[in-house]
Legacy VTK file of the C-alpha trace (Angstrom):
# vtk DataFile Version 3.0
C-alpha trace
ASCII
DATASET POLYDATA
POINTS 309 float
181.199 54.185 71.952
178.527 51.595 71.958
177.819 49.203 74.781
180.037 45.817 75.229
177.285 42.652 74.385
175.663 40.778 77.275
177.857 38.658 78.998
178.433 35.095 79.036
176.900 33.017 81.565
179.440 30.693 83.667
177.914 27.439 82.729
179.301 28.231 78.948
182.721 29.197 80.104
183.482 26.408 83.285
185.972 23.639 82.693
186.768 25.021 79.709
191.023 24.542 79.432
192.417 27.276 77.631
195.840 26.284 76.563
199.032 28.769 77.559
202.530 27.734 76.591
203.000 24.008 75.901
201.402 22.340 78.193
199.763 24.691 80.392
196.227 26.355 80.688
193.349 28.366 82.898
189.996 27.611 83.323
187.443 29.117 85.130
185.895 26.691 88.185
183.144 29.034 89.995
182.547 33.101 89.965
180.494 34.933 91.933
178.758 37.982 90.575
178.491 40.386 86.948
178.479 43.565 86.061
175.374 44.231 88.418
176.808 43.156 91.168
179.331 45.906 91.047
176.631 48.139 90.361
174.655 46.995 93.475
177.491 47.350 95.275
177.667 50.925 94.714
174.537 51.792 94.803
174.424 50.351 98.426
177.283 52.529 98.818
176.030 55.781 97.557
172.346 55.651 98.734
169.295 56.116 96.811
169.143 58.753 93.391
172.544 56.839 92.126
169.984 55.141 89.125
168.390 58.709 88.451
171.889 59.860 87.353
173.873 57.208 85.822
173.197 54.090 83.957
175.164 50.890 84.794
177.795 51.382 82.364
177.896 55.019 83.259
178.595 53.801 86.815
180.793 51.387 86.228
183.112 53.327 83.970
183.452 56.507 86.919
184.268 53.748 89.262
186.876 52.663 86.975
187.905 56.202 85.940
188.617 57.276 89.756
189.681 54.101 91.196
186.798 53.150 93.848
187.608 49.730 94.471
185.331 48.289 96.835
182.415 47.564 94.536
184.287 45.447 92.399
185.485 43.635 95.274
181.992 42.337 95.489
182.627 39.421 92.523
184.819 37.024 92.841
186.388 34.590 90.183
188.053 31.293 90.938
190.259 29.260 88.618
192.118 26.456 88.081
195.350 27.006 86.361
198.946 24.498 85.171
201.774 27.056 84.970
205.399 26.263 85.123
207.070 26.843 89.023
209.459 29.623 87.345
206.370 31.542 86.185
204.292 30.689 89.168
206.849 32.467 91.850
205.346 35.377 90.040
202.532 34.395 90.181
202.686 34.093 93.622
203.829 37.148 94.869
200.066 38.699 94.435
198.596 38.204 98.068
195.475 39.089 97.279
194.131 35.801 96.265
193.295 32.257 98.200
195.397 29.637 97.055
195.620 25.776 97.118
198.476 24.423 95.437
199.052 20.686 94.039
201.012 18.865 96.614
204.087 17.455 95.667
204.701 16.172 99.349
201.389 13.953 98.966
201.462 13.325 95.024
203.251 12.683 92.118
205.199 15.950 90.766
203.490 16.421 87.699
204.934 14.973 84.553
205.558 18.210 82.361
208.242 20.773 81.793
207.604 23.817 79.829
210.078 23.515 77.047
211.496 26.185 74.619
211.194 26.278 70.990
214.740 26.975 69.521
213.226 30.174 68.102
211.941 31.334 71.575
215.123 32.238 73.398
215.793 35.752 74.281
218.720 37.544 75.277
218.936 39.848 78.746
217.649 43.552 77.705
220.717 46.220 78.019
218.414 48.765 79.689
216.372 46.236 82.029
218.437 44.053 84.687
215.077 41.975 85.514
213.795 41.988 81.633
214.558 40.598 78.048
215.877 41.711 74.745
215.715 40.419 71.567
215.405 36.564 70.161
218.458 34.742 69.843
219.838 33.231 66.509
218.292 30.111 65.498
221.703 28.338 65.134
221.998 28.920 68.769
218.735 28.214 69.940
218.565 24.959 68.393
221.614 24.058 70.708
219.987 25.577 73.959
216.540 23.472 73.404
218.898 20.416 72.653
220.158 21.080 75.881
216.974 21.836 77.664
215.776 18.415 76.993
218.560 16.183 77.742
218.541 18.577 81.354
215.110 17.981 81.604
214.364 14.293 80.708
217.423 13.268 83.321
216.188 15.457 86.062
212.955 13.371 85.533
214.634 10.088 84.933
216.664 10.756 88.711
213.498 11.860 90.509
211.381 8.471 89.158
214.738 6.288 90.280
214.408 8.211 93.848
210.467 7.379 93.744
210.957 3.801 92.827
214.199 3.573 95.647
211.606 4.228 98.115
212.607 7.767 99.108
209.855 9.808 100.387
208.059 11.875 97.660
209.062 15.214 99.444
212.709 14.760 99.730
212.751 13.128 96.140
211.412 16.269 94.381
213.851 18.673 95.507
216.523 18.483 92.312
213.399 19.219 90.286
213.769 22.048 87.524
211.080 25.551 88.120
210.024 24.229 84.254
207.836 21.702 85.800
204.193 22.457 85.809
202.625 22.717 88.671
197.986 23.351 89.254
196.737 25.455 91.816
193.103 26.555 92.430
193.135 30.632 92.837
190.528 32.315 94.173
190.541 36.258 93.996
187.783 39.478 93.855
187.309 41.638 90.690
189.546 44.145 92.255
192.878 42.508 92.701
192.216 40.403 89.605
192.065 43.473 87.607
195.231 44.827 89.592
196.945 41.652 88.694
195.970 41.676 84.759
197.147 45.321 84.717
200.684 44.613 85.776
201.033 41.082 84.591
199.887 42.166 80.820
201.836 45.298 80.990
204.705 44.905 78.228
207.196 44.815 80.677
205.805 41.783 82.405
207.684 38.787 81.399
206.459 37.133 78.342
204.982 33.914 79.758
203.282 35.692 82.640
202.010 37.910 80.155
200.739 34.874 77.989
198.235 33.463 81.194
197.715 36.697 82.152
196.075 37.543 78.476
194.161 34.477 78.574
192.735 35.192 81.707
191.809 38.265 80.238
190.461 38.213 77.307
188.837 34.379 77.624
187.341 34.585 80.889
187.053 38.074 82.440
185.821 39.932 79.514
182.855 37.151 78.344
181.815 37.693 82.037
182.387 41.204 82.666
182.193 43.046 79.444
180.649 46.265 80.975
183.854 46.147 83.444
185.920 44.997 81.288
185.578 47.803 78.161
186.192 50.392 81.002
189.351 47.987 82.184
190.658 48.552 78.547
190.019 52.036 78.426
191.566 53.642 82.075
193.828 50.621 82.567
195.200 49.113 80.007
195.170 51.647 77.382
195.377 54.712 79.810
198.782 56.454 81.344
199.419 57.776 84.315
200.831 61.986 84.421
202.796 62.564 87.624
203.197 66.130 88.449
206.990 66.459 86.850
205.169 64.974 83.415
202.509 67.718 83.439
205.262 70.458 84.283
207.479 69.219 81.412
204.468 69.265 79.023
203.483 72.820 80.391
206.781 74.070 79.301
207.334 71.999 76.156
203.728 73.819 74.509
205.362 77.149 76.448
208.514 77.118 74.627
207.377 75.340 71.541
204.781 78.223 70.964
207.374 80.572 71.536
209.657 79.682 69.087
206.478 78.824 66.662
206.638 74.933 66.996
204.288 72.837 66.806
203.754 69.040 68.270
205.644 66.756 67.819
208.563 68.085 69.349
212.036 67.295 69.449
213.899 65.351 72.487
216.631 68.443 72.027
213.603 70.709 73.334
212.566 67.818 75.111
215.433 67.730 77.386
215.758 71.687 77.589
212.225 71.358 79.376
212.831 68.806 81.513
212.444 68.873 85.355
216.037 70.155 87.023
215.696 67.276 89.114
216.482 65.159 85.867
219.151 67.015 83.824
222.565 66.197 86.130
221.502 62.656 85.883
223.174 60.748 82.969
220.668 57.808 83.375
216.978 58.895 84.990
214.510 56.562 84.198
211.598 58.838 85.308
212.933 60.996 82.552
212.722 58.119 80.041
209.432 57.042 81.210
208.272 60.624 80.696
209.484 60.451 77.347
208.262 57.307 76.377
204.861 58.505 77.599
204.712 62.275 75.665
205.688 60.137 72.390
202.722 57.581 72.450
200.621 60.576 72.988
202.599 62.608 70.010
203.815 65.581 71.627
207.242 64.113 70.761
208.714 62.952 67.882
209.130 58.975 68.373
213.079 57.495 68.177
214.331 56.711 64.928
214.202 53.189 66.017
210.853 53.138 67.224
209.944 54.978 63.719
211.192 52.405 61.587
LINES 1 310
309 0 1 2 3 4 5 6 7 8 9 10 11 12 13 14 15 16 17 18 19 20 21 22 23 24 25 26 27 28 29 30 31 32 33 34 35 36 37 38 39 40 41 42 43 44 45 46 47 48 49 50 51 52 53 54 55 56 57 58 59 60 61 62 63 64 65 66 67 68 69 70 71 72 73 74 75 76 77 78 79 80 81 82 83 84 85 86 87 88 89 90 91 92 93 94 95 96 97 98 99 100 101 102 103 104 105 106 107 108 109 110 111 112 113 114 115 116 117 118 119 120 121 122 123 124 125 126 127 128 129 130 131 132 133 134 135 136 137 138 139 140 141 142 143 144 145 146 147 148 149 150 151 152 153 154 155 156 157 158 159 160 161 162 163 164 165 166 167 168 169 170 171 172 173 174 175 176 177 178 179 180 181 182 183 184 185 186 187 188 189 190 191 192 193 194 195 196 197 198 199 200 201 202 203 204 205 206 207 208 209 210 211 212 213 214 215 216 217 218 219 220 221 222 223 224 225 226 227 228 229 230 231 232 233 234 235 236 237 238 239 240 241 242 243 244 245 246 247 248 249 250 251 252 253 254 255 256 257 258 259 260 261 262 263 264 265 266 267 268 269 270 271 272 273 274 275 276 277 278 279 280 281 282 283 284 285 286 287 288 289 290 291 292 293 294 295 296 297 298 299 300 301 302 303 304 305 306 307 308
């Protein structure tokens, strides 16, 4: 694997508003540190001969590979983001970062709601109580966004007659929908950032976190750590985690399979005969459909017919 390019200075990157959703968007405002700074960091940390053994990209990646965290704590990236309330609860919920939210106490509430194409309405997934399922019909989307912006346009229209009534800018907001955008600065290290992106463009993430959290990604992190960022993509994003119970079942799947003369990919019928007896009096386990999911993107199982097709 060759080495990522050199990365992209800060000057070329700052105020630069990448656009998420309709009306939202990330830029960067400062950072602090690059690639070598992790690498000084661990050097520091390890003492001298470090440079005799490993290259910085060497280092980097077997920081990445076994989780040391502290060097990359060393940078720090700060941005300026518009996200809609909804998504930015999420958001939220990641302590790791210094904040400093637009003011709707002090100022105007911002005068933007994220709206929804009639294509972009999703159903609730049948196997996910916090996730979605498929698109909805057009026919009925159409009627939903029709909705949305009548909803939307006379929430606005009753929060402008409480500002122009005189009523005091934090008591007027409160009937306010979670689709209006709000800005906030946030400040956070390498580390958590990374932790963040990891979860937040996980498929499973909600699609409009996901959406910033690519962005952030892909526009600003990798042009200024690409070193960091290839090895990011490699353990993190594109890696999977074995528990113990996933090795065991894939110790007796080869077992058995080379027993009866089978070869990868093997059935779920074998599949469930090796799994862990922890798993087989439950009629739903999703450990056991994690594990699944897992030895079929690696092709030790055959993939679902739905999957397949």
């Amino acid at each position: 694997m060759t080495a990522p390019s050199t990365e992209t200075s800060m000057e070329e990157l700052r105020w630069e508003k990448f656009p998420v959703l309709d009306d939202g968007f990330v830029c960067l405002v400062d950072v602090m540190g690059n690639d070598s700074s992790v690498v000084q960091a661990a050097r520091v940390s390890y003492g001298e001969g470090t440079k005799k053994v490993s290259d910085d990209r060497t280092l980097i990646r077997y920081l990445m590979r076994h989780r040391h965290s502290t060097p990359f704590e060393m940078a720090e990236i700060k941005l300026l983001v518009r996200v809609p309330m909804d998504c930015w609860r999420q958001w939220i919920r990641h302590r790791t970062a210094n904040v400093n939210e637009y003011s709707t106490r002090y100022s105007l509430a911002i005068d933007a709601a994220q709206t929804t194409l009639p294509g972009e309405w999703r159903s609730q997934a049948d196997s996910n109580r916090q996730g979605s399922g498929d698109f909805l019909a057009s026919e009925v989307g159409e009627e939903l966004t029709a909705a949305e912006k009548d909803f939307q346009d006379r929430s606005r229209t009753l929060y402008q007659n409480r500002i122009d009534a005189g009523v005091a800018r934090e008591q007027a907001r409160k009937d306010l929908p979670l689709s209006t955008y709000t800005e906030a600065y946030w400040k956070i290290d390498l580390h958590n950032l990374l932790h963040f992106l990891s979860l937040r463009m996980d498929s499973h993430a909600q699609l409009e976190i996901r959406e910033y959290a690519t962005t952030i990604g892909e526009k600003i992190v990798k042009p200024l750590f690409p070193v960091v960022w290839e090895a990011f993509e490699d353990y993190r994003l594109g890696g999977q985690f074995l528990t113990r119970l996933d090795q065991e079942v894939i110790a007796k799947l080869m077992a058995t399979g080379g027993q009866e003369s089978l070869s990868p990919p093997f059935t779920d019928e074998l599949f469930l005969q090796c799994q862990d007896a922890t798993w087989k009096d439950l009629k739903r386990c999703r450990e056991r459909d994690e594990c699944r999911a897992k030895l079929q993107r690696m092709g030790i199982l055959k993939a679902d017919e739905a999957d397949a097709s």
